[in-house]
C-alpha positions as CSV (number, residue, x, y, z in Angstrom):
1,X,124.6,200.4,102.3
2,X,120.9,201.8,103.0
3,X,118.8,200.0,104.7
4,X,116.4,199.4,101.7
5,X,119.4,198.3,99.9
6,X,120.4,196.3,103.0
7,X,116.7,194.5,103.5
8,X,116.6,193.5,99.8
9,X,119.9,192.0,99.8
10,X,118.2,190.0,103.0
11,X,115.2,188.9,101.0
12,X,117.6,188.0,97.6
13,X,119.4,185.8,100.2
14,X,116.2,184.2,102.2
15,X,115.2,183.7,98.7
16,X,118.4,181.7,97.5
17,X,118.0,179.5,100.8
18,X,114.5,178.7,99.9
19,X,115.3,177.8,96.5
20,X,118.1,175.5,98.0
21,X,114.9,174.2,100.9
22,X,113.1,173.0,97.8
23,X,115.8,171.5,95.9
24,X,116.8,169.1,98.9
25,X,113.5,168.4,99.1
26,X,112.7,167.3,95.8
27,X,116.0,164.9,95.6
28,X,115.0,163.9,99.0
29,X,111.7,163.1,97.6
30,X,113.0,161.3,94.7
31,X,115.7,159.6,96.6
32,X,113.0,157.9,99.1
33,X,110.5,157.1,95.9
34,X,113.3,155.3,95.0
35,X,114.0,153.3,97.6
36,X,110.5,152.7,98.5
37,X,110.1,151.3,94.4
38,X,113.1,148.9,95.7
39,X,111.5,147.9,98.7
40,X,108.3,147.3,96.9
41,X,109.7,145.0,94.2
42,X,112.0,143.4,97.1
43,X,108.6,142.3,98.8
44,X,106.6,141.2,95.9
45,X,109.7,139.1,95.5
46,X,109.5,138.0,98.6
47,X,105.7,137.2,99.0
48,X,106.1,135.1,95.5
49,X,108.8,132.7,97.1
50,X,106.8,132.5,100.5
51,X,104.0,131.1,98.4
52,X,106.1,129.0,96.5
53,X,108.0,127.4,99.1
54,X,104.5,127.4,101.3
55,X,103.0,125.2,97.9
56,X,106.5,123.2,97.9
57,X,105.8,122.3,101.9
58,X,102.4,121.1,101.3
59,X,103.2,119.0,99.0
60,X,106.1,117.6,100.7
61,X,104.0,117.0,103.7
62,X,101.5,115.6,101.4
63,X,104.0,112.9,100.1
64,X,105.0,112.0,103.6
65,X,101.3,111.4,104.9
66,X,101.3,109.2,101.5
67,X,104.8,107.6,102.5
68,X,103.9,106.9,105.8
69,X,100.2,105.7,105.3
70,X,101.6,103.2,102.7
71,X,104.7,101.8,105.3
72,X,102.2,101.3,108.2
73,X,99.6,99.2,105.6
74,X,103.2,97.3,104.8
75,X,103.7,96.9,108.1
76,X,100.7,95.0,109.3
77,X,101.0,93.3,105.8
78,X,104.7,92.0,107.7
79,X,103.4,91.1,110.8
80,X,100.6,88.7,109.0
81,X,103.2,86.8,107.3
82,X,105.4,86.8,110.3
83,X,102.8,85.1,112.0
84,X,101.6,83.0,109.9
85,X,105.5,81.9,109.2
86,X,105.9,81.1,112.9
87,X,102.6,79.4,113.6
């Protein structure tokens, strides 16, 4: 083989290997946009229950302060009867 024969047949081949480079690097590119749309839609996902269950703890917490402000008034209402019952 002469060596101009033998240096094309290098750059033919360093050409081929490129031409793989690029094509591992696309589907390595699409692969990871791809996950990355998965991980972004798992997220928003995410962030929408957090603010859900965040709205369903205030409201809970709400109710209790409600619940609990209208046992202590029922309370004292308990302890003036029971008072005036034993006096």
């Amino acid at each position: 083989m002469k060596p101009a024969d033998l240096s094309v047949r290098i750059l033919q081949d360093i050409r081929e290997e490129l031409h793989g480079l690029r094509e591992e690097q696309r589907e390595f590119r699409d692969e990871s946009f791809t996950r990355f749309e998965a991980i972004e839609t798992t997220l928003r996902d995410l962030t929408e229950q957090l603010v859900m269950l965040a709205r369903g703890v205030k409201v809970a917490i709400d109710q209790r302060s409600k619940t609990e402000d209208r046992l202590r008034k029922l309370e004292r209402r308990v302890a003036v009867l029971e008072k005036r019952r034993s006096a």
